[in-house]
C-alpha positions as CSV (number, residue, x, y, z in Angstrom):
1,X,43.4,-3.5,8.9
2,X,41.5,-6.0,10.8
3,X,39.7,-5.6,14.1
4,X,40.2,-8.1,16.5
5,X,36.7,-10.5,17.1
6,X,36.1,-8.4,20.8
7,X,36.2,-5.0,18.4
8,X,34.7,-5.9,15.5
9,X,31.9,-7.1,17.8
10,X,31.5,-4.0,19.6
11,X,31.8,-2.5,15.5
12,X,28.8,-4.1,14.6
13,X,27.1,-3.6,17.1
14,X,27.2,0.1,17.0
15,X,26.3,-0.1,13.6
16,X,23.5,-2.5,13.7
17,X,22.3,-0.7,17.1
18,X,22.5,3.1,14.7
19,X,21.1,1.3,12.0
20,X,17.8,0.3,13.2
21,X,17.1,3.9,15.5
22,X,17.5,5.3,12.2
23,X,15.1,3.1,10.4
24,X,13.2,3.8,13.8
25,X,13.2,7.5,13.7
26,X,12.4,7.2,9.9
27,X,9.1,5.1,10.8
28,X,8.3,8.3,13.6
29,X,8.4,10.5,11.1
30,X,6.0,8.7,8.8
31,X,3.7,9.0,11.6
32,X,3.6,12.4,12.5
33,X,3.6,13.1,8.6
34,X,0.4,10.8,8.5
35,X,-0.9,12.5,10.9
36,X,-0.2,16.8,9.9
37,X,-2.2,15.3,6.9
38,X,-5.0,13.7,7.7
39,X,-5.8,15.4,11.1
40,X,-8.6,18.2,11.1
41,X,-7.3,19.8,14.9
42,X,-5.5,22.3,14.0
43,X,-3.6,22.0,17.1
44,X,-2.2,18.8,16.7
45,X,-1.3,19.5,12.8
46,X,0.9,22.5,14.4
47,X,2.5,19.9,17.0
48,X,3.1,17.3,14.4
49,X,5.4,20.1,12.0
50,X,6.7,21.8,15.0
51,X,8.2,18.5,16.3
52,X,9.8,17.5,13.4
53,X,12.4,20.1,13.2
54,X,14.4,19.6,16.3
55,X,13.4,15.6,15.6
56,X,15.2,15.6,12.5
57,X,18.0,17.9,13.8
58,X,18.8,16.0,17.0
59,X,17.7,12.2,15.7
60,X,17.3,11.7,12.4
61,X,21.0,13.5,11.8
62,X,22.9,11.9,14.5
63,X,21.4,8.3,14.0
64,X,22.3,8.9,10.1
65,X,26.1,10.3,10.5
66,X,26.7,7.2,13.2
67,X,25.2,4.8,10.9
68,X,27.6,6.3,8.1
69,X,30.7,6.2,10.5
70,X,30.0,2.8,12.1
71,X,29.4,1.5,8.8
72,X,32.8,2.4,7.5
73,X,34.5,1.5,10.4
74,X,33.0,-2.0,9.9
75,X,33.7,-2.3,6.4
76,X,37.5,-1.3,7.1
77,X,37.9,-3.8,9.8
78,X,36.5,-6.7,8.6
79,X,37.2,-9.1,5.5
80,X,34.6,-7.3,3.2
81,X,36.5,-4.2,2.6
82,X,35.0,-1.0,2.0
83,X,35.6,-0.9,-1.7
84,X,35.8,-4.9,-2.6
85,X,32.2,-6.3,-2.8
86,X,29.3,-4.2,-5.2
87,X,26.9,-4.8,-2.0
88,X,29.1,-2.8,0.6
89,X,29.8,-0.2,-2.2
90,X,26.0,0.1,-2.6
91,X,25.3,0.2,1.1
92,X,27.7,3.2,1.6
93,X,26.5,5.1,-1.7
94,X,22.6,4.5,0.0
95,X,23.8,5.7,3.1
96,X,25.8,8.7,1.9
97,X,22.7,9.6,-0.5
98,X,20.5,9.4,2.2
99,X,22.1,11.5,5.0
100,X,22.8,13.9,2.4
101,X,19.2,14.2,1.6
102,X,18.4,14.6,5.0
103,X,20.9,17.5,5.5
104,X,19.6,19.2,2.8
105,X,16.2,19.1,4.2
106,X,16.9,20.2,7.1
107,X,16.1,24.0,5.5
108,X,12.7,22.8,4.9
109,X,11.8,21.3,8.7
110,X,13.0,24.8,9.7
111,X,10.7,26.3,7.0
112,X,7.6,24.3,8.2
113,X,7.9,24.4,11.6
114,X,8.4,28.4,11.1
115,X,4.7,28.3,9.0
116,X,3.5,25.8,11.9
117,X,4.1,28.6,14.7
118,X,2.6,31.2,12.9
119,X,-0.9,31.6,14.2
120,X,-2.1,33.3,11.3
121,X,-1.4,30.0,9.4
122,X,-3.9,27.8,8.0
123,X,-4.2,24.2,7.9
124,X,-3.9,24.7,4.1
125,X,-0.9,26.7,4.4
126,X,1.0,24.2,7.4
127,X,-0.2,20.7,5.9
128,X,2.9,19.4,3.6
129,X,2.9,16.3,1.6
130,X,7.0,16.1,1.2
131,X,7.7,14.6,4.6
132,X,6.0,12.1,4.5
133,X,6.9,11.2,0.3
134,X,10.3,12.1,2.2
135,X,10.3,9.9,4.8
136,X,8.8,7.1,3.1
137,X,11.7,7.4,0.3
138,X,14.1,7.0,3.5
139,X,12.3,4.0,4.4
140,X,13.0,2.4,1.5
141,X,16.5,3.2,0.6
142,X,17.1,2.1,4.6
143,X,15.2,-1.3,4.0
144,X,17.3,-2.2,0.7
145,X,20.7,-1.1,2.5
146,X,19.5,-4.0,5.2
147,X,18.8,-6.4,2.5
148,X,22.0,-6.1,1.3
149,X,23.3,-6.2,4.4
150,X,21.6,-9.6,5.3
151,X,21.8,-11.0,2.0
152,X,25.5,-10.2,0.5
153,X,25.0,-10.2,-2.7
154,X,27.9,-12.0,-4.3
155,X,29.9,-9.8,-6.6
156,X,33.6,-8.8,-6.5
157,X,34.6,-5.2,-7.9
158,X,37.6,-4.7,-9.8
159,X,39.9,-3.7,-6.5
160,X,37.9,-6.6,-5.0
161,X,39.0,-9.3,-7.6
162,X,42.5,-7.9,-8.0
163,X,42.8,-8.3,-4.1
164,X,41.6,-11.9,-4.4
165,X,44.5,-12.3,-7.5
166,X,47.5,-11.5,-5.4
167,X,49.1,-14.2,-3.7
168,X,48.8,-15.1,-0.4
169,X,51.9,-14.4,1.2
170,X,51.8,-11.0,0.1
171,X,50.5,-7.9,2.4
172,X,48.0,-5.4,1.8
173,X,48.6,-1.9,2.1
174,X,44.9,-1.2,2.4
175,X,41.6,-2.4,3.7
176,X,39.8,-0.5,0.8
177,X,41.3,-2.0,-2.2
């Protein structure tokens, strides 16, 4: 299936436009990590957890399952294929590994934002190095998946060199193979 230019535009675009409020959010959360660490008001080390649960929840998530989606979409309609090129392949398992990560910890936002709003809680007890570790891991995994993305890496997988073997004429049943 291919998407016709007006489409495949409006494609990319969603994904590009998801892509980077991910990266985006990702770069917010490294800050308001930094800062549950290294501030001494106790106040503002309570905001900084407490905002990072419904954050993650209703930004981070989204931003990550529409990157995922448009992403796919993309990759089906256009000539790259989903499954014919190692950088695409790459891009989706970073993506899928990421967002998976990032469900996972959703437990653990809920868990420090609960320790956050306790007022018996310590700074001790609410600071919490994984976010930001967490977070910075994102950052990373986001930045290569854009490299790849700018740079396309040549490299055709085994469905990507059998479609290039079959002769022209011939139709393909599938976008991914």
């Amino acid at each position: 299936m291919t998407l016709s230019p007006r489409i495949r535009k409006a494609a990319l675009t969603a994904h590009v436009t998801t892509s980077v409020g991910w990266v985006g959010a990702v770069v917010t959360f490294i800050a308001l990590a930094t800062v549950g660490l290294v501030s001494d008001d106790v106040t503002t080390v309570r905001g900084a957890y407490l905002v990072m649960e419904p954050a993650a929840r209703f930004m981070l998530v989204p931003l990550a399952l529409l990157s995922l989606v448009t992403g796919v979409v993309q990759s089906l309609g256009t000539p790259w294929g989903l499954l014919r090129h190692y950088w695409v392949m790459l891009k989706l398992l970073i993506t899928v590994l990421a967002s998976a990560v990032l469900l996972l910890y959703l437990r653990t936002f809920a868990a420090m934002a609960d320790t956050a709003a306790d007022p018996a809680a310590g700074l001790g007890e609410i600071r919490n190095p994984s976010p930001l570790l967490h977070a910075v891991l994102a950052l990373v995994l986001l930045l290569a998946a854009t490299l790849l993305g700018v740079v396309k890496p040549r490299g055709l997988t085994r469905f990507g060199r059998r479609a290039a073997a079959r002769p022209p004429g011939r139709s393909q049943a599938s976008a991914i193979g």
